[in-house]
N, C-alpha and C positions, 0 to 999 in steps of 0.2 A: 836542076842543080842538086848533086846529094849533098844531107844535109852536114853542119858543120859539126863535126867532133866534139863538140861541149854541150858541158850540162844544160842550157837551155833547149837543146835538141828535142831532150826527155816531156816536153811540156805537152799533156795531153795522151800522154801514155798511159799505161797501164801497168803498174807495178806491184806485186806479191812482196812483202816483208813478213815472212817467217821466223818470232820469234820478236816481234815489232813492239811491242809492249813495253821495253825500256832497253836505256845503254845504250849500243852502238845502231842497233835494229831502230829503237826511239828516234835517236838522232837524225839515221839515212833518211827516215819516214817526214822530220821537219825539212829535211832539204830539201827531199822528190817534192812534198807540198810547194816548197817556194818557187821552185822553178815551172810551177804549172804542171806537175803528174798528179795522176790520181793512185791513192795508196790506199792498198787492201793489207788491215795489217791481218796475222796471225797471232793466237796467240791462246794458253792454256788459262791462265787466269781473266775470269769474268771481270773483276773488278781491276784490277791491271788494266782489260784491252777498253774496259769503256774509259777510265781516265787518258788512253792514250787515244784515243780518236776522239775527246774530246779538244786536247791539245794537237793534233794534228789540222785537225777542221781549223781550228783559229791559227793554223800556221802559214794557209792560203786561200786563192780565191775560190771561190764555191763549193762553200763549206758542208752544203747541202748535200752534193751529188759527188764528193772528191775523194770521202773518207768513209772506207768499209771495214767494219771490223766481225773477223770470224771465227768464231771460239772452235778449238780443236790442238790438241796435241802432234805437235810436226812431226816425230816421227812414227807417229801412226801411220801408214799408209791411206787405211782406209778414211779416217777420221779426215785427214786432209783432202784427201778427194770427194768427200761429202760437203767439204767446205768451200773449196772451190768449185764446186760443181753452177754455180749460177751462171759463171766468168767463161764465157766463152772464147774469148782472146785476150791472152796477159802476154805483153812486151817484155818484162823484165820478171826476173824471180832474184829476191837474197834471201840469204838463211842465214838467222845470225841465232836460232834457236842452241840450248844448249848448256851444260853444264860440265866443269871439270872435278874429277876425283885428287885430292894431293894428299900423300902420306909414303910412308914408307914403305920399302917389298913388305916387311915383317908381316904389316900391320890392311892391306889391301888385298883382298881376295876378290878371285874371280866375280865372285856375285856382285860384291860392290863396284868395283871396276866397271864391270857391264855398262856400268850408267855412265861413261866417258861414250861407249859404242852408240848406247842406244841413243843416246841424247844429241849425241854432235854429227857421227856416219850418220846413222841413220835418217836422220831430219831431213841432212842433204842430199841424200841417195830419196829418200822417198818426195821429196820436191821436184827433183829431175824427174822420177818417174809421173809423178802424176801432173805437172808443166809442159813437159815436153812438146804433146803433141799439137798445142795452144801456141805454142810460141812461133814467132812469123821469123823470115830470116831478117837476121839482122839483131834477133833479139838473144837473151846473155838469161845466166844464170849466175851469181855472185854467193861463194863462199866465202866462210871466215878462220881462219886457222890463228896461231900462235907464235909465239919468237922461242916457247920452249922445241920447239921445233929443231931452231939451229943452237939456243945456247940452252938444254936442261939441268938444274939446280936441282941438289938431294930432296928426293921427294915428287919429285914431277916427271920420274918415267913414265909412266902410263900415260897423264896429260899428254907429254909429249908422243906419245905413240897414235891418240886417238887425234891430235892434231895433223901428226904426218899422212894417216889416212885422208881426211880432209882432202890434204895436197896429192898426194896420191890417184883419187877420184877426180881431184879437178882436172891434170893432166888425162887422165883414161877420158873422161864423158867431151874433153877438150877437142881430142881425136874422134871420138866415134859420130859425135853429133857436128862436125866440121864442114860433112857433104850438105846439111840442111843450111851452114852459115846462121848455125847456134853457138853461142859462146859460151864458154866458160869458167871462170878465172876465180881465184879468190885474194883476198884481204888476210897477208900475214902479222895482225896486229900485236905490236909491244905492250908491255904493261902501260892500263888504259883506265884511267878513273871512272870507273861502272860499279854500280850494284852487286855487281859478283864479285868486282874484286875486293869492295869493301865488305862485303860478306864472310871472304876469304880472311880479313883483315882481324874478321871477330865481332864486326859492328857492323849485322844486320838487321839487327831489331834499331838501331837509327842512325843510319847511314847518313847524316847532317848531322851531329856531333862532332864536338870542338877535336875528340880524343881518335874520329875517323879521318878527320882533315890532318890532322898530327902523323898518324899511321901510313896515310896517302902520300905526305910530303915526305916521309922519311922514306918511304920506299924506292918515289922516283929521284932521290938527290943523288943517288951515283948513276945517274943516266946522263950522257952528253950535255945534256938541255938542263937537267939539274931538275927536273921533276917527269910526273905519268903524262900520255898523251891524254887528248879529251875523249870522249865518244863522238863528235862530232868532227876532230880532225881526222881519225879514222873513217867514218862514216864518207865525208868528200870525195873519199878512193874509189866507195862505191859509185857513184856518180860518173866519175872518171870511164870506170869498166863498163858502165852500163852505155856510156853514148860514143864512145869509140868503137867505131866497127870492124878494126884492124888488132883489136887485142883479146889474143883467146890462149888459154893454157899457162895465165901467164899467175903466178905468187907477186902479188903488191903488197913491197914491206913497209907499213909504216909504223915505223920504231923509234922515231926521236935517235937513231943513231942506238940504240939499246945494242946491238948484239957487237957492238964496237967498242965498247967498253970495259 
């Protein structure tokens, strides 16, 4: 009997989080734990990936053998494929590594920009390449893209341009890796209460401040829902993409209704 389309399916797998060190990567990393996967996070910061496989280990059973943490920069090519190199078969890959540039044409040049490219393309292009040939049929690659996507606000060309890449690449590698029954897909998240966004906010020397929760709340009140998504109800989607084996090439919007507003 093939198995059932939901996230329990994942249990005993093997999954890559690229970028798993906090926010929405953190999140998917506590779910894949609860449902019995074993998560290998990525991630550039030392003391970041150990607090987060610390917190992962205590998010499921066998905390011992469940939780691997491997320091390296995702869109290094090589750096990542020295880090995955022990892993001889990985089920699922997400890449939630990444950073976005916002400011204005005036004020954004090329140099600084780059780091939309390097940080968000590249990560995910250099996962697929060095994932690929690990991955059994059936098993998925999960991107994360943005809602400036469909709605951009002054300031967020570029963001929005290194997001549509994103989508772009999921469609292409959607197609190409299709004859193997490798999947695809990414996560088009709405503004989403994470570290970056409160970063973005002004407050991240302490993103648990009364003045970053104030900042957080005003931002998502003109949202349908009346506030940001979590990292965690974004995160679910991934789950979603990873144990349905009929969804490939496909953009999942979770936006609270955001770009309808």
């Amino acid at each position: 009997m093939p198995q059932l389309p939901l996230p329990q399916s994942l249990a005993g797998s093997t999954v890559v989080v690229a970028g798993g060190s906090s926010g929405i990567g953190l999140a998917a990393g506590v779910l894949l734990r609860t449902v019995g996967a074993r998560v290998v996070v990525v991630a550039r910061d030392e003391a970041k990936l150990a607090a987060a496989v610390e917190k992962l280990a205590a998010a499921g059973p066998d905390a011992n053998q469940a939780v691997v943490g491997r320091t390296a920069d995702a869109c290094d090519e090589d750096e990542l494929r020295r880090a995955l190199e022990p892993f001889d078969a990985i089920d699922h890959v997400m890449v939630t590594a990444g950073t976005l540039i916002m400011g204005p044409l005036t004020e954004i040049d090329r140099k600084a920009g780059s780091i939309v490219v390097d940080s968000r393309l590249w990560a995910a292009y250099s996962a697929a390449r060095v994932t690929e040939s690990r991955l059994p049929e059936g098993g998925s690659l999960t991107f994360v893209s943005g809602d400036f996507v469909r709605r951009p606000v002054p300031g967020t060309a570029l963001a929005a341009a290194g997001l549509g890449a994103i989508e772009a690449l999921t469609r292409g590698l959607a197609v190409e890796l299709a004859p193997r029954r490798i999947r695809v897909n990414s996560i088009r998240a709405g503004g989403t209460d994470t570290p970056l966004i409160r970063s973005f906010l002004g407050h991240g020397a302490d993103p648990t401040s009364e003045s970053a929760d104030a900042a957080i709340a005003a931002m998502g009140a003109a949202s349908p829902f009346g506030r940001l998504g979590t990292a965690q109800e974004v995160a679910a989607a991934a789950l979603f993409l990873m144990a349905n084996p009929y969804v490939t090439g496909s953009i999942l919007a979770v936006d609270g209704g955001q770009t309808l507003a």
